[in-house]
PAVEX-69805 format. One record per residue (C-alpha): residue number from 0; x, y, z; residue in three letters. Coordinates in steps of 0.02 Angstrom, whole numbers. Example, Ala and Ser with C-alpha at 12.3 -4.5 7.8 and 13.67 -1.06 7.14 Angstrom:
2
+------+--------+--------+--------+------+
| resi |     c1 |     c2 |     c3 | resn |
+------+--------+--------+--------+------+
|    0 |    615 |   -225 |    390 |  ALA |
|    1 |    684 |    -53 |    357 |  SER |
+------+--------+--------+--------+------+
END
This chain:
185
+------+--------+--------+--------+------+
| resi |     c1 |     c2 |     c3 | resn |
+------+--------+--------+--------+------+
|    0 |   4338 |   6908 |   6357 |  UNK |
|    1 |   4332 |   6952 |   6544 |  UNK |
|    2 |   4447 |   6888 |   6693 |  UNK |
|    3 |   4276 |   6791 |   6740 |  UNK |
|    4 |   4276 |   6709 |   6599 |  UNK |
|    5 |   4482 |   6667 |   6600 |  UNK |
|    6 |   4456 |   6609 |   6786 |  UNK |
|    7 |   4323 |   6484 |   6739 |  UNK |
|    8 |   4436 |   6399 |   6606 |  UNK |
|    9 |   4590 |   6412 |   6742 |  UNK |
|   10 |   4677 |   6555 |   6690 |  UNK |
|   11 |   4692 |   6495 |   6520 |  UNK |
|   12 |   4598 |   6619 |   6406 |  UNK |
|   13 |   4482 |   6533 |   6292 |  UNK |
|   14 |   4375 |   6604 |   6130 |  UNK |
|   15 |   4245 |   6522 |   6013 |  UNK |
|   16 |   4379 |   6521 |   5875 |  UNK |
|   17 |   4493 |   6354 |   5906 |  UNK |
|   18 |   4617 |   6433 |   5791 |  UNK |
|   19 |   4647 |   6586 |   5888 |  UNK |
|   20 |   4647 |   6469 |   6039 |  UNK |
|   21 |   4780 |   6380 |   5974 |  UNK |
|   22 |   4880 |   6536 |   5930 |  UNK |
|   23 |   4863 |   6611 |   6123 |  UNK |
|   24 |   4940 |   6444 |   6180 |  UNK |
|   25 |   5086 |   6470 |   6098 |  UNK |
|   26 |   5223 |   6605 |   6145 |  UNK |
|   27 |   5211 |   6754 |   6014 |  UNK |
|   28 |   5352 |   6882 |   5997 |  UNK |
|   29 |   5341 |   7035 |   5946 |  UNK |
|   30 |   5525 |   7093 |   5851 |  UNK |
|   31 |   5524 |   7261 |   5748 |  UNK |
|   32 |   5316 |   7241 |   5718 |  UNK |
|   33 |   5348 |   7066 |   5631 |  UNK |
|   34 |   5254 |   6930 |   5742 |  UNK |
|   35 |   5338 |   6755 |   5777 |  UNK |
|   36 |   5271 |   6608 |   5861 |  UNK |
|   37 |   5369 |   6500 |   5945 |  UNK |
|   38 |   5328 |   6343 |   5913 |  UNK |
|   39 |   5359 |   6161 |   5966 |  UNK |
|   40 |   5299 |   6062 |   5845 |  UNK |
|   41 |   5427 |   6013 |   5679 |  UNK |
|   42 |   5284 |   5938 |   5585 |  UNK |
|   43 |   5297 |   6149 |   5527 |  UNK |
|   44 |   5480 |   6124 |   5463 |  UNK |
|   45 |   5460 |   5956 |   5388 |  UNK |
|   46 |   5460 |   5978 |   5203 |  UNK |
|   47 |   5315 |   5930 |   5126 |  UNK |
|   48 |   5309 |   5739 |   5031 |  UNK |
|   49 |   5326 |   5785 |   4837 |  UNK |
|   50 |   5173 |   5762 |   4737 |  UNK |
|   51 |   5180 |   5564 |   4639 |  UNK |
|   52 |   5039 |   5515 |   4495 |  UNK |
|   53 |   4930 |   5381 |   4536 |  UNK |
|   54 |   4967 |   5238 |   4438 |  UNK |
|   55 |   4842 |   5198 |   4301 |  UNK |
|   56 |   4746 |   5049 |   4355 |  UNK |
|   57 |   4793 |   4869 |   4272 |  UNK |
|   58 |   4621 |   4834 |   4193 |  UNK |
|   59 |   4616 |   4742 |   4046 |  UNK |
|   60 |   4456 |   4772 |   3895 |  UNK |
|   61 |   4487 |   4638 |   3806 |  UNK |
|   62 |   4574 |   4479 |   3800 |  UNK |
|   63 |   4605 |   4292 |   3703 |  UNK |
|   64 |   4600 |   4148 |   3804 |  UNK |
|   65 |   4709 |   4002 |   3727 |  UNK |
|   66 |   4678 |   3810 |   3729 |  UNK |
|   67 |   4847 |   3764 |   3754 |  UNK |
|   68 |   4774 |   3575 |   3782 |  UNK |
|   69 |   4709 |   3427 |   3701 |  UNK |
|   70 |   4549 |   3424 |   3742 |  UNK |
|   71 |   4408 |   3556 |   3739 |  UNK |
|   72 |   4387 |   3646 |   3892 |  UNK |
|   73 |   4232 |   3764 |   3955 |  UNK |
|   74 |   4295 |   3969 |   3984 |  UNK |
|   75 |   4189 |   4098 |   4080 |  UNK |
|   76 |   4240 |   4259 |   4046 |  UNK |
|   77 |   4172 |   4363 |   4192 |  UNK |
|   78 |   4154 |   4555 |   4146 |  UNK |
|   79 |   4115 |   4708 |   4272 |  UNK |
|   80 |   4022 |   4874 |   4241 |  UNK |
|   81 |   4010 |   5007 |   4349 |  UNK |
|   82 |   4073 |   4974 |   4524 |  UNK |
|   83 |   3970 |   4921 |   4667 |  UNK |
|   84 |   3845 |   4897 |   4542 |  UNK |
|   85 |   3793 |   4741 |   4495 |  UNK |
|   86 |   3676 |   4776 |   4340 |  UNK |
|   87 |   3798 |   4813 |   4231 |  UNK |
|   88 |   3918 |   4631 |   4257 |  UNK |
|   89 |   3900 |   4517 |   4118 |  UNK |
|   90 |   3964 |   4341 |   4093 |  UNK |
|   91 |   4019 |   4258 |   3934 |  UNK |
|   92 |   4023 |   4057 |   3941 |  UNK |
|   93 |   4097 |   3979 |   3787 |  UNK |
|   94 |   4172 |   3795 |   3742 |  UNK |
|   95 |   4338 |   3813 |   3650 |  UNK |
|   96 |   4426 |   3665 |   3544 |  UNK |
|   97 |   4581 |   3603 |   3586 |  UNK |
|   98 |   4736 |   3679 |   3524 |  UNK |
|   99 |   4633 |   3848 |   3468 |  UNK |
|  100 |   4596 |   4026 |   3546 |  UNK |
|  101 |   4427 |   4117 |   3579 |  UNK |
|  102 |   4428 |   4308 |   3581 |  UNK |
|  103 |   4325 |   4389 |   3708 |  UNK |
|  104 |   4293 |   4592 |   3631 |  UNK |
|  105 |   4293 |   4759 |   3721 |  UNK |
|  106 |   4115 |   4796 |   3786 |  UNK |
|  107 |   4062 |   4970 |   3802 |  UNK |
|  108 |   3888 |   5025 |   3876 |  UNK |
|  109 |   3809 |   5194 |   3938 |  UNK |
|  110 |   3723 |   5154 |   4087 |  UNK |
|  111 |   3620 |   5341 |   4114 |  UNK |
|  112 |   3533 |   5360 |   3931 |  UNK |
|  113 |   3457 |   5472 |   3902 |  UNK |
|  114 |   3481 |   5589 |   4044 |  UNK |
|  115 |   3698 |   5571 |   3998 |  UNK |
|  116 |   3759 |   5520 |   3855 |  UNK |
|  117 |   3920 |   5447 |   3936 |  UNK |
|  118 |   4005 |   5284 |   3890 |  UNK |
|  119 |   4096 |   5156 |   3991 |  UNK |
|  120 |   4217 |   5011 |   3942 |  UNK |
|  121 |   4164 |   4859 |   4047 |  UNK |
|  122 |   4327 |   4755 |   4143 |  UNK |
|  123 |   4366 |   4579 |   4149 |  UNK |
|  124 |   4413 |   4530 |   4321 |  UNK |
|  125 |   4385 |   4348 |   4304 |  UNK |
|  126 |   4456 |   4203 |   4188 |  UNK |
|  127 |   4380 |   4039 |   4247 |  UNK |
|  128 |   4432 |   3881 |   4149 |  UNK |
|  129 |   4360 |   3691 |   4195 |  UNK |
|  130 |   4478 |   3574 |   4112 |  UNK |
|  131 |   4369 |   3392 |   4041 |  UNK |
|  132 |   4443 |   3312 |   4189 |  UNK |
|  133 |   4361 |   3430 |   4303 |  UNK |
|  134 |   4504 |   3531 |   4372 |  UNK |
|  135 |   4460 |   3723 |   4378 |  UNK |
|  136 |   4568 |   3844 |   4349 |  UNK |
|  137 |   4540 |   4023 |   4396 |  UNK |
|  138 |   4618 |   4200 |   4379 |  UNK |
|  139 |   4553 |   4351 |   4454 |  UNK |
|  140 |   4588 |   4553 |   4456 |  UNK |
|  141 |   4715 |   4621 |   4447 |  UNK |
|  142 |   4829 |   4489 |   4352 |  UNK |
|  143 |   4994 |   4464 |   4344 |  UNK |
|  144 |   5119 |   4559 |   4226 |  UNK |
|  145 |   4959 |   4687 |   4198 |  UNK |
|  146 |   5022 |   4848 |   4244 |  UNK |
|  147 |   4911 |   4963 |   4148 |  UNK |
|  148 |   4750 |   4967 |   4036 |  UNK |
|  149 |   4759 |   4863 |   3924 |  UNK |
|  150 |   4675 |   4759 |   3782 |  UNK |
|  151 |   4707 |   4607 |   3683 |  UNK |
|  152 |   4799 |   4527 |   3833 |  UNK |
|  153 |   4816 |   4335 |   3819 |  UNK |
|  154 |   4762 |   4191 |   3956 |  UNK |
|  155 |   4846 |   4035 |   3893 |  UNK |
|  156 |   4791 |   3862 |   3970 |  UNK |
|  157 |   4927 |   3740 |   3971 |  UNK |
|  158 |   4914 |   3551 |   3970 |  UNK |
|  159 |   4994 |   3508 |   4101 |  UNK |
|  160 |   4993 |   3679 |   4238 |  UNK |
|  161 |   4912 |   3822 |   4260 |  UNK |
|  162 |   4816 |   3964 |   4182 |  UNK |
|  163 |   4947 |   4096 |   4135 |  UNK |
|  164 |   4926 |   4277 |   4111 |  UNK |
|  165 |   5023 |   4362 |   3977 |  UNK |
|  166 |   5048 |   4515 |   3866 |  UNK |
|  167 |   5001 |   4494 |   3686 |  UNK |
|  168 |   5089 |   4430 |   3589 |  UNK |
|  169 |   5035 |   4475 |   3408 |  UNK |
|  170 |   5025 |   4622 |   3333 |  UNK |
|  171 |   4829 |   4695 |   3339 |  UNK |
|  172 |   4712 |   4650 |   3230 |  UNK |
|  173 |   4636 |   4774 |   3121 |  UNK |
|  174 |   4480 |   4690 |   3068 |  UNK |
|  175 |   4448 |   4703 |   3239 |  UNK |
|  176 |   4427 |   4903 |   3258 |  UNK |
|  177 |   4333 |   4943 |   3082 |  UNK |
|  178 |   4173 |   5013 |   3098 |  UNK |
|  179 |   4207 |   5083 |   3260 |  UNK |
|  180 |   4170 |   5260 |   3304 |  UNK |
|  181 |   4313 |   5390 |   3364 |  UNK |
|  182 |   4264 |   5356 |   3565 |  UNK |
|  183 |   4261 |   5141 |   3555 |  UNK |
|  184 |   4431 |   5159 |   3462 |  UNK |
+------+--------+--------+--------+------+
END
């Protein structure tokens, strides 16, 4: 670069590379043919934050939703897909007697046949309950005291409350995984 050029940018010499033009800012020394920069900034020294997993995300396959009441009450079980997709969702309405329990199953689907062969597990992220006396009761994602993937978790509607979210409390049923292949197991 020529002194033209420096005097345009006021003295400060300039090139098309911003790294080297961050490099001629700073002071260099030159000590025994070893290079040093002097530099101002301690973002350099800061050590850097140690590496931490991601959490795996609290979705839950599959679930039982139990009548805790004395009357019959109406259950949408609202399931997602893919996300930000909309063609994959899927709801699942169902009446369920007092004092009894309604199992809503794992859904798997492969959205891209035949160009992939892929399979996805869908997600419930809602639990919406109308009691006979009209009250509605809803849960959404992510629920409480869900902390990773998980299936088989349990909804239980009281009498007199809420809808509560809990982890299962029975052992898993094995009736309910025969017949399935090695990847919906």
């Amino acid at each position: 670069m020529s002194t033209e050029a420096a005097d345009k940018t006021g003295g400060e010499v300039q090139t098309t590379d911003p790294m080297i033009n961050n490099l001629l800012k700073r002071q260099a020394k030159n000590v025994k043919g070893v290079v040093t920069i002097d530099d101002d900034d301690d973002e350099i020294d800061k050590k850097p934050e140690p590496f931490k997993m991601p959490r795996a995300p609290p979705h839950v396959y599959s679930c039982f939703v139990v009548n805790r009441t004395n009357e019959p009450i109406e259950c949408n079980v609202h399931y997602d897909g893919r996300p930000e997709e909309d063609n994959f969702n899927e709801d699942v309405l169902v009446t369920i007697p007092a004092k009894d329990e309604k199992f809503f199953p794992r859904k798997i689907f492969q959205p891209d046949l035949p160009e992939s062969y892929c399979r996805w597990v869908k997600i419930i992220t809602q639990i919406r309950v109308k009691k006979r006396d009209g009250q509605i009761l809803q849960l959404n994602y992510p629920f409480d005291n869900v902390h990773q993937p998980i299936r088989n978790w349990e909804f239980h509607v009281r009498e007199y409350g809420d809808l509560v979210s809990k982890p299962p409390t029975r052992p898993a049923n094995i009736i309910k995984y025969e017949n399935l292949d090695e990847y919906e197991r």
